[in-house]
N, CA, C and O atoms as a GROMACS GRO file, in nm:
protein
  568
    1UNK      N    1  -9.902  -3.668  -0.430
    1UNK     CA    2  -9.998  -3.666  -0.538
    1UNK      C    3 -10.024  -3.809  -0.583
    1UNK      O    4  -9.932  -3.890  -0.587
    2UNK      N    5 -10.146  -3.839  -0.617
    2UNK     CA    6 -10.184  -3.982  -0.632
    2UNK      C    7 -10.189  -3.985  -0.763
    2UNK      O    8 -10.252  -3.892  -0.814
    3UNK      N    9 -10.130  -4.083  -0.852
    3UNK     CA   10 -10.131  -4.104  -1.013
    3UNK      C   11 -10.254  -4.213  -1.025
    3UNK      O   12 -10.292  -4.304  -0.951
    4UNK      N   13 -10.300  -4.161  -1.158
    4UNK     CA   14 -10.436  -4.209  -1.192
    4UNK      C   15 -10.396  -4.362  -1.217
    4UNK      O   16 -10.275  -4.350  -1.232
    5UNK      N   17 -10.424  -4.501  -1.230
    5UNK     CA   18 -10.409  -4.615  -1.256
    5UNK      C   19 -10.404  -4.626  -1.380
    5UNK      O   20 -10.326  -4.715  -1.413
    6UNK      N   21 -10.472  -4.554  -1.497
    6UNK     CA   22 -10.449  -4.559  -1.595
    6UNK      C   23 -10.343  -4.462  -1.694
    6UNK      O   24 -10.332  -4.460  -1.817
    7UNK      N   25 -10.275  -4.390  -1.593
    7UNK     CA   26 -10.115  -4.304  -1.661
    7UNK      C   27 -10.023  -4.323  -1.716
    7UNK      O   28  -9.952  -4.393  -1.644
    8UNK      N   29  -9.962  -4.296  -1.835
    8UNK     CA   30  -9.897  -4.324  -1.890
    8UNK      C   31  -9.778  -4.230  -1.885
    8UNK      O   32  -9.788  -4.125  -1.949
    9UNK      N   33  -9.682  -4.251  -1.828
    9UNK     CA   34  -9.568  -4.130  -1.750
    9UNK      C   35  -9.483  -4.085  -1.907
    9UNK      O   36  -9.415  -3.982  -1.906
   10UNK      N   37  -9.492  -4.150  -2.005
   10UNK     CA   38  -9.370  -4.157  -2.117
   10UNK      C   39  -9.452  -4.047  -2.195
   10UNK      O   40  -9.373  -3.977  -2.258
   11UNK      N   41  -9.583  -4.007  -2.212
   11UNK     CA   42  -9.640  -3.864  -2.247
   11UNK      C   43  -9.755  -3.790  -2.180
   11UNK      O   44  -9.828  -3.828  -2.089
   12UNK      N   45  -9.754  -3.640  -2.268
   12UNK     CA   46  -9.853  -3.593  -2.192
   12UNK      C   47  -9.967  -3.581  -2.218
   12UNK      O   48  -9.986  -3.559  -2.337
   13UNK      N   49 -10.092  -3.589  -2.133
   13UNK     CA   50 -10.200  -3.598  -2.212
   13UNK      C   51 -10.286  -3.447  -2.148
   13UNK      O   52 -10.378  -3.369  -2.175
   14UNK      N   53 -10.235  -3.461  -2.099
   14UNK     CA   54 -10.332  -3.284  -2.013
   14UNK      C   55 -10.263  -3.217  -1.909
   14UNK      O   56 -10.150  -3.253  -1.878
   15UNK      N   57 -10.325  -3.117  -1.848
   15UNK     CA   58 -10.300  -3.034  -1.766
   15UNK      C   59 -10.390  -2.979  -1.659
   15UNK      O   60 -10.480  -2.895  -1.666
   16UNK      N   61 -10.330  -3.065  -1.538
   16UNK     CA   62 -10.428  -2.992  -1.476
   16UNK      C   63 -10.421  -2.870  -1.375
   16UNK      O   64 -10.317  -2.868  -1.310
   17UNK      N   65 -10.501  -2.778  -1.352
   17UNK     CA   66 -10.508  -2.623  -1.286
   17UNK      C   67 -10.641  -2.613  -1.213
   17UNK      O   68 -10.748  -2.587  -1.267
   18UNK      N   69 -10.615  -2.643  -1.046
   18UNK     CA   70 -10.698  -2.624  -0.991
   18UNK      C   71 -10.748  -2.787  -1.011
   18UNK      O   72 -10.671  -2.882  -0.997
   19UNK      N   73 -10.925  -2.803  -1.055
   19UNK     CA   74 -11.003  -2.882  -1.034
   19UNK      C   75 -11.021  -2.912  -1.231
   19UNK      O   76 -11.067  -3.012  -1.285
   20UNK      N   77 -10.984  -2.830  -1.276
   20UNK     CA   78 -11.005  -2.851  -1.436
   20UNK      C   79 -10.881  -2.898  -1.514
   20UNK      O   80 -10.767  -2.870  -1.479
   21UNK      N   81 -10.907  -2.962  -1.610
   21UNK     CA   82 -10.815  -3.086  -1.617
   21UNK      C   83 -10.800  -3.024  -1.807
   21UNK      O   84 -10.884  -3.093  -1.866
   22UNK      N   85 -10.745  -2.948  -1.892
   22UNK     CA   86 -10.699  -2.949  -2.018
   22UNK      C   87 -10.632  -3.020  -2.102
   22UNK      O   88 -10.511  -2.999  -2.115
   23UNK      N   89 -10.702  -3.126  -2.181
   23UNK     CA   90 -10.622  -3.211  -2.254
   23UNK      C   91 -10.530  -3.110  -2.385
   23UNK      O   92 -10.576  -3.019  -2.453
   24UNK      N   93 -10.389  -3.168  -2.385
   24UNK     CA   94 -10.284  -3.077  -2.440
   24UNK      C   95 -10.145  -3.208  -2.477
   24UNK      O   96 -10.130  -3.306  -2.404
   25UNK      N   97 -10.080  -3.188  -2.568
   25UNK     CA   98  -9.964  -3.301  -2.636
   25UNK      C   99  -9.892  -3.252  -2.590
   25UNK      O  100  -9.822  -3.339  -2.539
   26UNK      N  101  -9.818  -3.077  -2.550
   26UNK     CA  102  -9.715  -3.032  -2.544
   26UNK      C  103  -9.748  -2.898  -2.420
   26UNK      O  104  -9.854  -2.843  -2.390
   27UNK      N  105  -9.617  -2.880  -2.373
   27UNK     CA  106  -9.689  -2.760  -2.246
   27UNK      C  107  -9.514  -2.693  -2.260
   27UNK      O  108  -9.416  -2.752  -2.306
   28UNK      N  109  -9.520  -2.567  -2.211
   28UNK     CA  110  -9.396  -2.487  -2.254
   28UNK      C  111  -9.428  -2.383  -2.070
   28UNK      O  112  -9.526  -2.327  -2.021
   29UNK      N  113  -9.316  -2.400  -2.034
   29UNK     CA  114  -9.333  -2.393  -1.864
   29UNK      C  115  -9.234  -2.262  -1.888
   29UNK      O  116  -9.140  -2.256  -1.968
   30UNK      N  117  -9.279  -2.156  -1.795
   30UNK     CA  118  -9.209  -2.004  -1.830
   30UNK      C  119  -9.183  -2.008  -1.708
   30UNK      O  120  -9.276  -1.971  -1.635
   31UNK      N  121  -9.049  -2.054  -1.638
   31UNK     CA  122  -9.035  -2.015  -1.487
   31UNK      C  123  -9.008  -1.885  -1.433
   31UNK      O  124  -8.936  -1.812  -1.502
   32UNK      N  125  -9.058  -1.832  -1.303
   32UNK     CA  126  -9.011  -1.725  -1.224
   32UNK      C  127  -8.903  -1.720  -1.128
   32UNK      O  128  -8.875  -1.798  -1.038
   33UNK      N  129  -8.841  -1.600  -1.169
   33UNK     CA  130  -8.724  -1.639  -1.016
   33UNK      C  131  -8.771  -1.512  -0.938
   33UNK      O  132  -8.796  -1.401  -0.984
   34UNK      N  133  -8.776  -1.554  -0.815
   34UNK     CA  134  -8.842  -1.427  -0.732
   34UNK      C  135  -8.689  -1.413  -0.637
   34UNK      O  136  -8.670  -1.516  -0.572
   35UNK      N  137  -8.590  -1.314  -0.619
   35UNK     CA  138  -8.511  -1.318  -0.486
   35UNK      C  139  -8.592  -1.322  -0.345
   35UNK      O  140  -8.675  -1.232  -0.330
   36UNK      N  141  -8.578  -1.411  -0.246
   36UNK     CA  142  -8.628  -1.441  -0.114
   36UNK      C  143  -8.531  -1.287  -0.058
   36UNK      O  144  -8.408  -1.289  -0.054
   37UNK      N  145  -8.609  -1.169  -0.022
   37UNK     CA  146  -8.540  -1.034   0.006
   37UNK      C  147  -8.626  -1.024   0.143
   37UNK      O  148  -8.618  -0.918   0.205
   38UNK      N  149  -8.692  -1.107   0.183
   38UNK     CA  150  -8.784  -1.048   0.347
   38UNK      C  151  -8.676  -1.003   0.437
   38UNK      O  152  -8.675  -0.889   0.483
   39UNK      N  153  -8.553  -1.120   0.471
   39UNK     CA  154  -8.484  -1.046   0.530
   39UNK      C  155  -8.409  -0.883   0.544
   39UNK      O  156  -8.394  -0.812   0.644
   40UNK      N  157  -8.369  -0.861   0.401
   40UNK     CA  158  -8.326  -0.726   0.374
   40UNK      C  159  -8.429  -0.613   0.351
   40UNK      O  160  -8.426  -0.492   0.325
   41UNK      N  161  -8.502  -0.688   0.368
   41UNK     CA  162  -8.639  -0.572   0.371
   41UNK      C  163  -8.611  -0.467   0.469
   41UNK      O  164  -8.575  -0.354   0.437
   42UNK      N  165  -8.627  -0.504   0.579
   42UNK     CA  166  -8.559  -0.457   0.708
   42UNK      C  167  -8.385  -0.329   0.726
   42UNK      O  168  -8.338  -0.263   0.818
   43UNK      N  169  -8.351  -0.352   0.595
   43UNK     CA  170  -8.220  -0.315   0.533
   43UNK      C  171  -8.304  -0.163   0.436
   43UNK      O  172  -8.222  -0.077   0.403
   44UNK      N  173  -8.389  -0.147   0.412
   44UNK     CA  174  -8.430  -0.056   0.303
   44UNK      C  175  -8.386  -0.114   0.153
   44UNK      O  176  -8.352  -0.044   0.057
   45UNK      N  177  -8.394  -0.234   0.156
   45UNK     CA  178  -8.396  -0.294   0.023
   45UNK      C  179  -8.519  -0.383  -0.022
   45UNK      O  180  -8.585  -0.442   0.063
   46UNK      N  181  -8.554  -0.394  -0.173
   46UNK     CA  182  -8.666  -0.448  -0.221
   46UNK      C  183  -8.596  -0.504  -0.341
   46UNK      O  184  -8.484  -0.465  -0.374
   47UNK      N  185  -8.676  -0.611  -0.415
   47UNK     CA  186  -8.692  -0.697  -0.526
   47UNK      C  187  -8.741  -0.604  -0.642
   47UNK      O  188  -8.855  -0.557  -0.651
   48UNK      N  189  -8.666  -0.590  -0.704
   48UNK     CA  190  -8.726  -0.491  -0.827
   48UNK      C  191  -8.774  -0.628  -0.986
   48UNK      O  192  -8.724  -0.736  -1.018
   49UNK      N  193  -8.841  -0.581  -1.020
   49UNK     CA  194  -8.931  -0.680  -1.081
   49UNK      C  195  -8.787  -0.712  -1.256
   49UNK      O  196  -8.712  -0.619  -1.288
   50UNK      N  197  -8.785  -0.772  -1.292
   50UNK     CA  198  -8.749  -0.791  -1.387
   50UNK      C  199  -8.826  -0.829  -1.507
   50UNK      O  200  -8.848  -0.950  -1.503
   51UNK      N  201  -8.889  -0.763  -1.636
   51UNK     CA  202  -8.961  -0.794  -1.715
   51UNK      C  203  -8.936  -0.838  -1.846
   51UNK      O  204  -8.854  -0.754  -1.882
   52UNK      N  205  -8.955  -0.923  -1.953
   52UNK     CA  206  -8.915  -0.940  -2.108
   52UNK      C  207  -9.069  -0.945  -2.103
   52UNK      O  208  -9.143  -1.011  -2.030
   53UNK      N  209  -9.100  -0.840  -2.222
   53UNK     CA  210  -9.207  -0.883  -2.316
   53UNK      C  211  -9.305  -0.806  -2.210
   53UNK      O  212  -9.339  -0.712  -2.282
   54UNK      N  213  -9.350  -0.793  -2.126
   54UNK     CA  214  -9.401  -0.759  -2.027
   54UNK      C  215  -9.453  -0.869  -1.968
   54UNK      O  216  -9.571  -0.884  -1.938
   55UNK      N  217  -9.391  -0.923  -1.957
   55UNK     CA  218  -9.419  -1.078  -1.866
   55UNK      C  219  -9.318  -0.987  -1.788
   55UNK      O  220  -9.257  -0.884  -1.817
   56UNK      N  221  -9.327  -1.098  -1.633
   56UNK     CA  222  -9.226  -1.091  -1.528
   56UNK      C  223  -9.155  -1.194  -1.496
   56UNK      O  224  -9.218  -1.288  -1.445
   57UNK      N  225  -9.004  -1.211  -1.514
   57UNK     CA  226  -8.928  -1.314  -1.535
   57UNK      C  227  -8.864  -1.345  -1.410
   57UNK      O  228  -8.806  -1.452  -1.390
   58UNK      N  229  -8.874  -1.256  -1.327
   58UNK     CA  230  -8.797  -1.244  -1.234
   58UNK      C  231  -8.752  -1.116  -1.133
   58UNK      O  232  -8.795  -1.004  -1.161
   59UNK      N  233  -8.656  -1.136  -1.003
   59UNK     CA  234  -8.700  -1.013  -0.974
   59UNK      C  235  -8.584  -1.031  -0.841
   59UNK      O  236  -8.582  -1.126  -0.763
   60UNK      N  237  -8.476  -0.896  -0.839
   60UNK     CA  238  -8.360  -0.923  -0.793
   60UNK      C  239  -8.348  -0.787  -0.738
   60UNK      O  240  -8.418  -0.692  -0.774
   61UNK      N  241  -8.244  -0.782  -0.641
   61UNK     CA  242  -8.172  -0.649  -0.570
   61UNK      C  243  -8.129  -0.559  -0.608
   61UNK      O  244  -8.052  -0.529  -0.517
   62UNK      N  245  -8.117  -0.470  -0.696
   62UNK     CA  246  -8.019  -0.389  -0.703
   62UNK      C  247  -7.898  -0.354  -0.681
   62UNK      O  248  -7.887  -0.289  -0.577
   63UNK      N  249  -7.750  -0.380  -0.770
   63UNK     CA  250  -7.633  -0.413  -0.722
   63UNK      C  251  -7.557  -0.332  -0.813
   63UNK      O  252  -7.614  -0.282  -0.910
   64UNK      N  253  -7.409  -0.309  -0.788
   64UNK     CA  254  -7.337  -0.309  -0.881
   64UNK      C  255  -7.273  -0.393  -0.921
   64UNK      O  256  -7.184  -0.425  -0.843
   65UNK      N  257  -7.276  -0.471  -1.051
   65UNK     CA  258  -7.224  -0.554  -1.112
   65UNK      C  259  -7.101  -0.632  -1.046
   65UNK      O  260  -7.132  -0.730  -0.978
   66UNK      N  261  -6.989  -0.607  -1.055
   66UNK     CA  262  -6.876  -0.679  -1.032
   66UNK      C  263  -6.874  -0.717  -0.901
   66UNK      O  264  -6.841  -0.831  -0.867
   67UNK      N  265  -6.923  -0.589  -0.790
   67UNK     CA  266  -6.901  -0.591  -0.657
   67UNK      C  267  -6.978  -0.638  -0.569
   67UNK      O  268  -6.926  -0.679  -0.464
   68UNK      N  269  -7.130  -0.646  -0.588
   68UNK     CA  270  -7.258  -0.677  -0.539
   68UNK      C  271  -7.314  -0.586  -0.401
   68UNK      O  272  -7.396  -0.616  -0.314
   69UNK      N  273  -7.208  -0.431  -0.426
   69UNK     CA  274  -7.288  -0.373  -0.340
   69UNK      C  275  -7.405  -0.311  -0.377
   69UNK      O  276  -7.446  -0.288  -0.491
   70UNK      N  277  -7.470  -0.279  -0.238
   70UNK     CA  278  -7.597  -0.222  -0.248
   70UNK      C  279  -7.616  -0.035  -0.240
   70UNK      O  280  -7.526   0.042  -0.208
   71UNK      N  281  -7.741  -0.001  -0.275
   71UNK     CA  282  -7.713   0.148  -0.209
   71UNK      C  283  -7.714   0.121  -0.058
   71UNK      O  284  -7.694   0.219   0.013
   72UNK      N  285  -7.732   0.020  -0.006
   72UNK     CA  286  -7.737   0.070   0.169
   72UNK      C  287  -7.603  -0.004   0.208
   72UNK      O  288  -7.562  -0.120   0.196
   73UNK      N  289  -7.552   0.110   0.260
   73UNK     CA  290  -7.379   0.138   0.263
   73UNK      C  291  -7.374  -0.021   0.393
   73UNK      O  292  -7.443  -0.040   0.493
   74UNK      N  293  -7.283  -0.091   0.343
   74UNK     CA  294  -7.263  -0.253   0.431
   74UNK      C  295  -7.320  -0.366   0.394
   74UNK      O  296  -7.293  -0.471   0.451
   75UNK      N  297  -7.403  -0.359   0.300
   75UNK     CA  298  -7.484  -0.430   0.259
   75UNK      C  299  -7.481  -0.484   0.084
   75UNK      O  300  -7.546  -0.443  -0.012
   76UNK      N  301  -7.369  -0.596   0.095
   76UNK     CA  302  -7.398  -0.689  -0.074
   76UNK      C  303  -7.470  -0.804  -0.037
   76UNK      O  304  -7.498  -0.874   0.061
   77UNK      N  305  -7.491  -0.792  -0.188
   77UNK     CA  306  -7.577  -0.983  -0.233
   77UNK      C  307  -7.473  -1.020  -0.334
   77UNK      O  308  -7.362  -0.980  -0.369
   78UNK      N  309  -7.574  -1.134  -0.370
   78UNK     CA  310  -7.479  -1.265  -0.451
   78UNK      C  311  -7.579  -1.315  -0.506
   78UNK      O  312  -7.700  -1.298  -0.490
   79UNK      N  313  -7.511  -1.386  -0.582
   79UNK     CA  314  -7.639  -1.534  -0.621
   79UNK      C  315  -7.745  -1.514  -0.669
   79UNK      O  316  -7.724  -1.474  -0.783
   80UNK      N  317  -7.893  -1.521  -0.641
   80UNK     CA  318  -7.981  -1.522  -0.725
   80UNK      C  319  -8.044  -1.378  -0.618
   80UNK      O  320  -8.141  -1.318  -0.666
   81UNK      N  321  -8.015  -1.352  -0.547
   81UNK     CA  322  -8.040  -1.215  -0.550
   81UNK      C  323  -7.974  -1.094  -0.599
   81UNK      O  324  -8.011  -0.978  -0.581
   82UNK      N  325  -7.855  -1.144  -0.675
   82UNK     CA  326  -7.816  -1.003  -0.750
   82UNK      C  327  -7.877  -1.022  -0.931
   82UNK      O  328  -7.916  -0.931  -1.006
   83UNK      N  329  -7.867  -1.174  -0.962
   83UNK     CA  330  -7.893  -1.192  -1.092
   83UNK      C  331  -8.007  -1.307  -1.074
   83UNK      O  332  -7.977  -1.418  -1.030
   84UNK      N  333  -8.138  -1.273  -1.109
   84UNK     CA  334  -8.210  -1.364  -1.126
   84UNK      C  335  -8.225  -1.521  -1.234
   84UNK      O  336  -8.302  -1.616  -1.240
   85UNK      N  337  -8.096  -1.472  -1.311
   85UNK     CA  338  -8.082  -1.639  -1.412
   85UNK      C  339  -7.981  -1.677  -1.297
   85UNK      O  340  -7.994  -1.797  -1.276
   86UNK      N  341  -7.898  -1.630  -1.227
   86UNK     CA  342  -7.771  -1.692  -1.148
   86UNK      C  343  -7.799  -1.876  -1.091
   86UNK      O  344  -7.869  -1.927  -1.004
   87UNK      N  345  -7.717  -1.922  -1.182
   87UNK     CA  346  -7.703  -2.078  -1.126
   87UNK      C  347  -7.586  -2.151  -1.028
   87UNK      O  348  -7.483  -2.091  -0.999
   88UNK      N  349  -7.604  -2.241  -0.997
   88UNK     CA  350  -7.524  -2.267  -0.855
   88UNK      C  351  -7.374  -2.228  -0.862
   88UNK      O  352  -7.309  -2.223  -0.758
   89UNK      N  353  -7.330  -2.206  -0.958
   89UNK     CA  354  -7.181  -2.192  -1.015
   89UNK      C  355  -7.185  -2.026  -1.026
   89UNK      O  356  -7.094  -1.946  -1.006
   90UNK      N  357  -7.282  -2.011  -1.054
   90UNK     CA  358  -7.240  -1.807  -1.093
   90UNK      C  359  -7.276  -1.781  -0.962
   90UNK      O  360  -7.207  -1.693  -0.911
   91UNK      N  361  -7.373  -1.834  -0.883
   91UNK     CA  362  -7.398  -1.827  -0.748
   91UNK      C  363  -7.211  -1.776  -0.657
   91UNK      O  364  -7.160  -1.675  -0.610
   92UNK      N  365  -7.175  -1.911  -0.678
   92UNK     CA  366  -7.062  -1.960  -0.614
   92UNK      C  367  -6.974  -1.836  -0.648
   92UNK      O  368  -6.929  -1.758  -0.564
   93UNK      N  369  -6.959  -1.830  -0.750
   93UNK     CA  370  -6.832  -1.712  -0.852
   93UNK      C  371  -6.868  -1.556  -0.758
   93UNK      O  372  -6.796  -1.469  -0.710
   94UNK      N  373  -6.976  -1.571  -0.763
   94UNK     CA  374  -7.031  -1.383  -0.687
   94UNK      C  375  -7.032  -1.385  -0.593
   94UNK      O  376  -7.052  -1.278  -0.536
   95UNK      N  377  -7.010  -1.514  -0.509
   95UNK     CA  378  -7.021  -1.518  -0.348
   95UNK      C  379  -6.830  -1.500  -0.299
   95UNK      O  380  -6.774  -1.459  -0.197
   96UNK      N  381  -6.794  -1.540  -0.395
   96UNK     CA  382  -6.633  -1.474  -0.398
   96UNK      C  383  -6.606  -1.366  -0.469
   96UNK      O  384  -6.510  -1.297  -0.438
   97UNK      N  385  -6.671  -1.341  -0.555
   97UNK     CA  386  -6.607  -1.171  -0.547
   97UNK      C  387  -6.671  -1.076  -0.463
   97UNK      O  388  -6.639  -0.959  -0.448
   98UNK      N  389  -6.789  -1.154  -0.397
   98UNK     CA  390  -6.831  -1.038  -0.298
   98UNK      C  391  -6.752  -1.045  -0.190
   98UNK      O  392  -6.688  -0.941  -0.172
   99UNK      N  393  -6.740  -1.098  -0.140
   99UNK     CA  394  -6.673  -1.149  -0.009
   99UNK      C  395  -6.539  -1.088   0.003
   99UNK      O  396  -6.507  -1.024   0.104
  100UNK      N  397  -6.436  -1.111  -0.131
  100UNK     CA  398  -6.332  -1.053  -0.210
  100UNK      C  399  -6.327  -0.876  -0.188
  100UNK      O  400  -6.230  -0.805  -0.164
  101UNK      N  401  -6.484  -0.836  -0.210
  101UNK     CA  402  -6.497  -0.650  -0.240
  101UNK      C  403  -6.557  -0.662  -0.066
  101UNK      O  404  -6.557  -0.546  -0.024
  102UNK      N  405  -6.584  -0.716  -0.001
  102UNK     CA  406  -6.648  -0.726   0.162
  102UNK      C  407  -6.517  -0.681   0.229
  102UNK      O  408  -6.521  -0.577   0.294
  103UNK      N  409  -6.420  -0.737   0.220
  103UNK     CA  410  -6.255  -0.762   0.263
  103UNK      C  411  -6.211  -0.657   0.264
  103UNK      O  412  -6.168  -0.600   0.364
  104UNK      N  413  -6.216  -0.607   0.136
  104UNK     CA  414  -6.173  -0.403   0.086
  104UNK      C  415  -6.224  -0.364   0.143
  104UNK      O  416  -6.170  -0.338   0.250
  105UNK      N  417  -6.351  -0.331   0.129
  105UNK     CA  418  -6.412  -0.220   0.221
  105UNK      C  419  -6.362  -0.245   0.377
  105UNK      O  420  -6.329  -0.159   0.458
  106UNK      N  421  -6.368  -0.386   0.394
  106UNK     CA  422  -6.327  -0.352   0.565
  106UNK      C  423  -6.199  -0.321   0.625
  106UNK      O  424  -6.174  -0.268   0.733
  107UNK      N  425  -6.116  -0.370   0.524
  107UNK     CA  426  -5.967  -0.281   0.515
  107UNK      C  427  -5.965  -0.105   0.529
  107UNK      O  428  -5.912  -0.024   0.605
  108UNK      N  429  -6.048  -0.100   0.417
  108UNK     CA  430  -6.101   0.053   0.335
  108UNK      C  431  -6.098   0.150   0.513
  108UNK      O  432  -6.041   0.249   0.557
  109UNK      N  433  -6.196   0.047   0.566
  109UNK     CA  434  -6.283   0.092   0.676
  109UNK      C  435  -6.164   0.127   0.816
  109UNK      O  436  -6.174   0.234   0.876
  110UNK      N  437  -6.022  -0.009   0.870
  110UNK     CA  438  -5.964   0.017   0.934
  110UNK      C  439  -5.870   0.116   0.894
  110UNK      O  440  -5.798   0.185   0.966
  111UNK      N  441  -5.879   0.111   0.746
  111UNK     CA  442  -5.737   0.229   0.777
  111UNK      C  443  -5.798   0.394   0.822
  111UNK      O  444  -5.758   0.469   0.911
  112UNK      N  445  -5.921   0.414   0.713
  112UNK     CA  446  -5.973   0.575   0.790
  112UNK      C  447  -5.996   0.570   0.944
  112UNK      O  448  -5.999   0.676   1.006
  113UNK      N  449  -6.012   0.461   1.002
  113UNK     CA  450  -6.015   0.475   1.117
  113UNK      C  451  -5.901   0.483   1.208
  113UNK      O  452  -5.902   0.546   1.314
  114UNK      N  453  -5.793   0.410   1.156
  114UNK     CA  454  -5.653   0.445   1.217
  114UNK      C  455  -5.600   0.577   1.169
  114UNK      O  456  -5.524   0.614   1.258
  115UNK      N  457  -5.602   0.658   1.081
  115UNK     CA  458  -5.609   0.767   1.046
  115UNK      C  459  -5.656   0.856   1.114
  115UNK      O  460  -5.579   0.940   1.161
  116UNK      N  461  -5.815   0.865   1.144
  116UNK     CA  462  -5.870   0.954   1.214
  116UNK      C  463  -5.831   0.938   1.356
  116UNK      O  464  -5.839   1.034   1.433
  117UNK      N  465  -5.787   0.819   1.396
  117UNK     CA  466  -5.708   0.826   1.535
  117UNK      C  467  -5.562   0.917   1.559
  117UNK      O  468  -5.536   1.005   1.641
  118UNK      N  469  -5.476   0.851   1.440
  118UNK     CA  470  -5.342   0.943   1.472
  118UNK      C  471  -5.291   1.037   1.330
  118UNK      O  472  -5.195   1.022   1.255
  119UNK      N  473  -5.410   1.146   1.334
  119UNK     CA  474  -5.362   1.185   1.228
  119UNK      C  475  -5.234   1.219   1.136
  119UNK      O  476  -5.147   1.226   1.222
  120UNK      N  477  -5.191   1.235   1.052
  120UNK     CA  478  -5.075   1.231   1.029
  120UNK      C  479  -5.018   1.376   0.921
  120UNK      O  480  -5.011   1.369   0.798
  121UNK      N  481  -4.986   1.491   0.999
  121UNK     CA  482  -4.937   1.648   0.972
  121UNK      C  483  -4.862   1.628   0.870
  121UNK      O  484  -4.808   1.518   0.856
  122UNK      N  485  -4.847   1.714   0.793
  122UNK     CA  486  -4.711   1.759   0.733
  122UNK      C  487  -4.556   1.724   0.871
  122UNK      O  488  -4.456   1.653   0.875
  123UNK      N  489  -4.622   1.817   0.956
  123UNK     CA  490  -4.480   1.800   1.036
  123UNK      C  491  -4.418   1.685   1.097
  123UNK      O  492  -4.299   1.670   1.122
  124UNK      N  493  -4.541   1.581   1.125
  124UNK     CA  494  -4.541   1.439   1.195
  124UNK      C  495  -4.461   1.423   1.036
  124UNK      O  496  -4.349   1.474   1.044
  125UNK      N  497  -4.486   1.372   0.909
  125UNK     CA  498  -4.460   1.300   0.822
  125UNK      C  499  -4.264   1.372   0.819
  125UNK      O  500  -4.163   1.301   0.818
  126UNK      N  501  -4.268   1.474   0.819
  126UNK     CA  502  -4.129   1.560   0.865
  126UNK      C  503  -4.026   1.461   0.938
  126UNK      O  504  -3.928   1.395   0.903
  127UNK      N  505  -4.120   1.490   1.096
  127UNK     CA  506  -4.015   1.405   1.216
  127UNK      C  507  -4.010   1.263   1.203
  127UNK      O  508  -3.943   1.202   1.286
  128UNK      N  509  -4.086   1.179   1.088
  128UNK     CA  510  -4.103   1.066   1.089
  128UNK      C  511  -3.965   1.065   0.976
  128UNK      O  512  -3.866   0.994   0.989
  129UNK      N  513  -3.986   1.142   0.891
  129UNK     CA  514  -3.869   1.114   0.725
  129UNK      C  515  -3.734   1.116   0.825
  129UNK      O  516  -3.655   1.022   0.811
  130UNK      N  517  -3.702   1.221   0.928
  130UNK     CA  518  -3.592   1.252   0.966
  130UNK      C  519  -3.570   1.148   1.011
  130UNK      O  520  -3.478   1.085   0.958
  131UNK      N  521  -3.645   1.082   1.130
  131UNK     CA  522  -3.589   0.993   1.198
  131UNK      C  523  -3.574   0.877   1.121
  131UNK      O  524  -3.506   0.786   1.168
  132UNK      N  525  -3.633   0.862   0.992
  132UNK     CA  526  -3.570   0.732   0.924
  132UNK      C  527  -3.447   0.740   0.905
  132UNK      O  528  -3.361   0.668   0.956
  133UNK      N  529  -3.422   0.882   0.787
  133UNK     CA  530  -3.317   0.880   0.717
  133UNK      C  531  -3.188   0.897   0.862
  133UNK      O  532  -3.086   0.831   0.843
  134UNK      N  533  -3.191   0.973   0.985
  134UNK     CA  534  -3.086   0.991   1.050
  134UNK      C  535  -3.087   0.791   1.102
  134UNK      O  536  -2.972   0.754   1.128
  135UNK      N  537  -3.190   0.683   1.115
  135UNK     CA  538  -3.132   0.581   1.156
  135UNK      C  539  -3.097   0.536   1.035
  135UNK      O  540  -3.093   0.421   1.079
  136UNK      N  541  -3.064   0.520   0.905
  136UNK     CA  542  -3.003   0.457   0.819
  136UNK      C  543  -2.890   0.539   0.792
  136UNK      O  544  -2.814   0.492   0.707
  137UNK      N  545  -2.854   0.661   0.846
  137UNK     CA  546  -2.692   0.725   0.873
  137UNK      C  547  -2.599   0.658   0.927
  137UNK      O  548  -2.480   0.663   0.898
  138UNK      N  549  -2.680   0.558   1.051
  138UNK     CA  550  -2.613   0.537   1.161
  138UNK      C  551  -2.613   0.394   1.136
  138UNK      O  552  -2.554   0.327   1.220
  139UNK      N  553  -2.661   0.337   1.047
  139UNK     CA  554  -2.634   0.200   0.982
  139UNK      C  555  -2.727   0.106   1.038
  139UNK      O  556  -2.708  -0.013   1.013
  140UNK      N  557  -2.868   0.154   1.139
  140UNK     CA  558  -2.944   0.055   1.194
  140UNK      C  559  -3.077   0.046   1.109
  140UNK      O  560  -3.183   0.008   1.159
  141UNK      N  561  -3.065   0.083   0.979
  141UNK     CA  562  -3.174  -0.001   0.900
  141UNK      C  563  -3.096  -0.025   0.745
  141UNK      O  564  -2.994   0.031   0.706
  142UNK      N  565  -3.175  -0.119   0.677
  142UNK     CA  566  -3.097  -0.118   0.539
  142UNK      C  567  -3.089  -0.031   0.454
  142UNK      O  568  -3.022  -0.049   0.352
   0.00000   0.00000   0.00000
């Protein structure tokens, strides 16, 4: 952008929009935060609009709070797609507790799966108690 030769950077004297130029002393800037969601689009997720006043302030994922999951089961956010004020630090903070609740679930995930591999009976849990308690009879566990 080319500054006029006669500018004075220390105030303001206008505004310009487009090709029209509004002389103004003071200007009050209402920013938007939009979450960048194209990728998860693809996911069955969208940007739900966030409004005050009926202005639109912003506009973020759908999450649950602490955890940052989504309804589409595998799928959290963080950062300024779970909270549209989120700054580089609350960013940071939700990118560890997600990651933190990512960990669980995939724990969550190997144990039903070792489960559904060797299920475990009443009678298995039986021959398993016996054979503890008969090897700590015999003095080979503590």
């Amino acid at each position: 952008m080319r500054v006029p030769d006669r500018c004075t950077v220390d105030k303001l004297s206008g505004i310009r929009v487009g090709e029209t130029v509004t002389g103004v002393q003071a200007a009050v800037v209402f920013p938007v935060s939009v979450a960048k969601v194209d990728l998860l689009a693809g996911l069955g997720l969208r940007a739900e609009e966030k409004l005050m006043d009926d202005q639109v302030i912003g506009a973020t994922v759908t999450a649950e709070n602490e955890t940052g999951m989504t309804t589409v089961p595998g799928v959290w956010v963080a950062g300024n797609l779970r909270g549209h004020r989120a700054q580089v630090i609350d960013a940071a903070a939700q990118g560890g507790q997600t990651g933190a609740m990512i960990n669980i679930d995939l724990v969550h995930e190997d144990v039903r799966n070792a489960v559904a591999v060797y299920p475990f009976t009443p009678e298995l849990e039986r021959q398993a108690t016996e054979r503890v308690l008969d090897a700590r009879r015999h003095g080979l566990t503590p």
